[in-house]
Every structure is written in C-alpha cells, then in structure tokens.
C-alpha positions in Angstrom: -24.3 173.1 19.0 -24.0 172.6 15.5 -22.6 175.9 14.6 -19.9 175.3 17.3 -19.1 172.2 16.0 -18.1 173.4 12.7 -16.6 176.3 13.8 -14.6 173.2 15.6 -13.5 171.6 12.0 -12.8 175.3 10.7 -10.4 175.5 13.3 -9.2 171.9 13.2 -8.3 172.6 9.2 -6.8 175.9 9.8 -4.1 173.9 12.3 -3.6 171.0 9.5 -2.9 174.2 7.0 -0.6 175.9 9.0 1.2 172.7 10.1 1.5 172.1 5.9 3.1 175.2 5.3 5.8 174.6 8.1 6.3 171.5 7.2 7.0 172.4 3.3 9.3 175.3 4.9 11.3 173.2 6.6 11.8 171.2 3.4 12.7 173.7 1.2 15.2 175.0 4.3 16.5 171.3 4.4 17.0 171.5 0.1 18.9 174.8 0.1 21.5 173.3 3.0 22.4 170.4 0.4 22.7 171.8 -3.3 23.3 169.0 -6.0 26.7 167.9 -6.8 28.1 168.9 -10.1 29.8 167.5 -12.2 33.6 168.0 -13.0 34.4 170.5 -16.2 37.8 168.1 -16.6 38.6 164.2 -16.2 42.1 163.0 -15.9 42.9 159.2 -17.4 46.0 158.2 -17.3 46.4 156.0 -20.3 48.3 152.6 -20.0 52.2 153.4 -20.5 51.2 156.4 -22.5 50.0 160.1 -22.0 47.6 162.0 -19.5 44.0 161.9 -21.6 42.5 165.1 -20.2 38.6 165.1 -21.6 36.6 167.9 -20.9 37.0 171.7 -20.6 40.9 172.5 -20.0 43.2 175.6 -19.9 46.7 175.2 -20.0 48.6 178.6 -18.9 51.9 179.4 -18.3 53.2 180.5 -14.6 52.5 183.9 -15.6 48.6 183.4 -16.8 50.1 183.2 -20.7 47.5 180.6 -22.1 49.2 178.0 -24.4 46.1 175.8 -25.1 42.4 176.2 -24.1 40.1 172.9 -25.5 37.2 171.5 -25.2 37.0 167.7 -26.0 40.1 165.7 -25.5 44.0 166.2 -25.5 46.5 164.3 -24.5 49.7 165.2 -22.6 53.2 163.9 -21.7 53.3 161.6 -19.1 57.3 159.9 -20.4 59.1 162.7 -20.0 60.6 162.6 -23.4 58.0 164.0 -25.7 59.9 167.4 -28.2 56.4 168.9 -28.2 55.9 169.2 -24.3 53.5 169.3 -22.7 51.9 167.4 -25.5 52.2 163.8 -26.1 53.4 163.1 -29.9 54.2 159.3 -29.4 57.3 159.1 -28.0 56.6 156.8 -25.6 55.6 154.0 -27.9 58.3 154.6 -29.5 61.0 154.3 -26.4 58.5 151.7 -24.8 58.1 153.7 -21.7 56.3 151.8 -18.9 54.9 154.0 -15.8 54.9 152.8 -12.2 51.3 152.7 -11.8 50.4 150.7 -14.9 53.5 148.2 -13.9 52.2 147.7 -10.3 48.4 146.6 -12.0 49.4 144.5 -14.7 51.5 142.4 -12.1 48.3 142.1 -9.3 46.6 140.8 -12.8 48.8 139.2 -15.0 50.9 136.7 -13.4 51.1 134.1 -15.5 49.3 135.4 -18.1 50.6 138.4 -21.1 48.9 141.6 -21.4 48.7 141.7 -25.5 45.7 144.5 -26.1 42.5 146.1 -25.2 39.4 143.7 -26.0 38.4 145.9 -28.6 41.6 145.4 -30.1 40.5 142.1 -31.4 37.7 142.2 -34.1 35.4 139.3 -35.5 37.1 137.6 -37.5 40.5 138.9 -37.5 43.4 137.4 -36.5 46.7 139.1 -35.0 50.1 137.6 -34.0 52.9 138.4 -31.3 55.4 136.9 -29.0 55.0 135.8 -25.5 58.4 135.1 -24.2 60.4 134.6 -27.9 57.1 132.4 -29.2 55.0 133.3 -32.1 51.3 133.2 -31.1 48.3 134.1 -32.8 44.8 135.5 -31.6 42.0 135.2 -33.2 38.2 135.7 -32.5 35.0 133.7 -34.0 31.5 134.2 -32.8 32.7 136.9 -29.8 35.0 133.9 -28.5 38.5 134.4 -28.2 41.0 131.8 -28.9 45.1 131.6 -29.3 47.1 128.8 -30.5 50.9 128.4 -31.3 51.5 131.4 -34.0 53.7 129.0 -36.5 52.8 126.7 -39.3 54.4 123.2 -37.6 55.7 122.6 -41.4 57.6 125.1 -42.0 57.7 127.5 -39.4 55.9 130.0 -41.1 54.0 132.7 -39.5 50.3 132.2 -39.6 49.2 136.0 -39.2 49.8 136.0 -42.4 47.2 133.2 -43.6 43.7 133.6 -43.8 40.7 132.7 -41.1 38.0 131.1 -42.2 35.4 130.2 -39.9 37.0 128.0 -37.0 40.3 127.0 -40.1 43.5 129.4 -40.2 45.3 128.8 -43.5 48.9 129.0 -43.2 49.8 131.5 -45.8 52.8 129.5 -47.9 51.0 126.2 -48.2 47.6 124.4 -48.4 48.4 123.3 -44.3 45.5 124.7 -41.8 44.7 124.6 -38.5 41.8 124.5 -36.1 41.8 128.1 -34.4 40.1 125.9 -31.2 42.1 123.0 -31.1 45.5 123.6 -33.2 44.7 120.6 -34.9 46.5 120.0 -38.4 43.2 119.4 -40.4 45.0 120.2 -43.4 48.5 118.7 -45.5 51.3 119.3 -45.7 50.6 120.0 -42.1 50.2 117.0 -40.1 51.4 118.2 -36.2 49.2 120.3 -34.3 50.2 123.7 -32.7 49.9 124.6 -29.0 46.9 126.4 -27.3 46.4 128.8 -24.7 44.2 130.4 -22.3 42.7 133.5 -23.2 41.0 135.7 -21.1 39.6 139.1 -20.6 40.1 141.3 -17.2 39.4 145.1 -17.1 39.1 145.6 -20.5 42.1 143.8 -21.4 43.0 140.4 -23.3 45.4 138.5 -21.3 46.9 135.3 -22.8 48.7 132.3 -20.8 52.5 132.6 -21.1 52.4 128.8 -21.5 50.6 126.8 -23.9 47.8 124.3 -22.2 48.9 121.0 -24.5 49.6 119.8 -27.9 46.9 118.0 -29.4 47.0 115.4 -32.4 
C-alpha cells in the first residue's frame, strides 16, 4: 500500500508540472500577441503664435527624397507663412505679430477677462516687468513665488515704474524718492501720496494671466 501511495504523489506532481509548463506557455503566447508600445522618434508642439517645435529625430526631404535637413534635438519651423528662410522659422512672426487659429480659440475659453502677458517662467524672483492691458501701463512683479500687479505708473508724475527698483514688497519709482507697495499700491513714500490700482493675477496652463481691470484704488 505504501508504495502505491507514493507512486500516487509521483503522479499527482508530475500533473501539477505539466499543468506549470502550460500554464507559463500560454503566458509567454499571451506576451508575444501584445508587444510594448514604443515611443515616438518625433514630437510636434505647436508653439503659442509662433513656429512648429519639432523635438526628436526628424528628416526633412524634398518631394523627390533630396534631404534638406536631418537633426536630432530640436528645430523649429514656419508655422506664419511669412518666414524668407522656409521651412524654417527665423522670427518673422514676432515680428508681424502673427496669431494662429488654434492658439486664438484657447486663450478666449481662458482669458476672458483676464490678459495673457507671458509664460510663468517669464517672471523671476524679484524682477519686475511692465506692459499695457488695453492702453494702461501695468507692472508685474514677483516676491516670495507670489505674483502681484499694480497700476504700472508713478501717480506723481506718470512715470513708468519698470524702470525703478524692487525692493522687498517697495517698488521705487525711478525719477523720484515716491514708492509703492507691490501688494497694495499704497504710496508709502513722497512725493507720492495717491495709491496705484491692483489687479488679479493668476496662473492657468503655464501662463500668467492678469485682470483687464484693476480690483480698487487703495489710500
């Protein structure tokens, strides 16, 4: 009887074997019917109102096979129409302020009311940067990562304050000893005794939108 029996679990572990072995078949089958994605040689990005950024490996030929440019990083192609160097990009289009369909249609699902004025890496600590929303001066600033804007003109003379100096939370108005808080546009500083407008700031997609109207005036 006992020899039976383990012939019995011989027989028993051959089965669990052989059902192993099919069963790590049919896995490796099940592998070979689904290969790994790869990944693309070439990405396309459009950039905003400016060329085609192709990054990656990239042939450009002529209709007959004539190659005219092979790289392997990143170029950068027409997308305006009015480049002299074509297919390349060389600029034109900041130049002729070209705005694409595509980039129009976004910045209105995520601008209204607010002005598109630069990528968020545009703006670095400390620095300040002016520009117009609708005619007005404003100027942007940012202090400890936050970004502020206030009304871009000295309220004593008018003159622009990108041309001042930030220090800490204070912009000094470049002409006179006047300054302003870069939070508030308080006057905390004579000749300048009125306060400049704010506005809201904020960031969506990677870009710095800033109202098109200032919150209040502060005294």
């Amino acid at each position: 009887m006992s020899g039976k029996h383990h012939h019995k679990k011989h027989h028993d572990y051959d089965d669990h074997d052989h059902h192993n072995r099919d069963d790590h078949h049919h896995r490796h089958d099940h592998s070979e019917r689904h290969p790994t994605a790869t990944v693309p040689e070439a990405i396309v990005v459009p950039e905003r109102n400016g060329p085609y950024c192709i990054r990656g490996k990239v042939s450009i030929v002529t209709p007959d096979g004539k190659a005219i440019e092979t790289a392997d990083g990143e170029i950068r192609l027409c997308r305006c129409g009015q480049s002299p160097n074509k297919p390349f990009c060389d600029g034109t289009h900041e130049r002729t302020g070209f705005q694409s369909d595509l980039d129009a249609e976004l910045t209105t699902q995520i601008t209204e009311g607010y002005k598109d004025v630069g990528g968020e890496q545009d703006v670095r600590e400390g620095e300040i940067k002016g520009f117009q929303i609708d005619g007005k001066p404003v100027l942007l600033s940012r202090v400890e990562g936050q970004l502020y804007a206030i009304g871009g003109a000295c309220s004593h003379k008018q003159v622009l304050l990108e041309g001042g100096k930030l220090e800490g939370l204070t912009v000094h108005c470049p002409r006179h000893p006047g300054a302003f808080d870069i939070r508030t546009g308080n006057a905390i500083r004579p000749p300048a005794v009125t306060a400049v407008p704010t506005y809201d700031v904020k960031v969506e997609r990677g870009r710095i939108l800033v109202a098109r109207h200032p919150r209040c005036f502060r005294q």
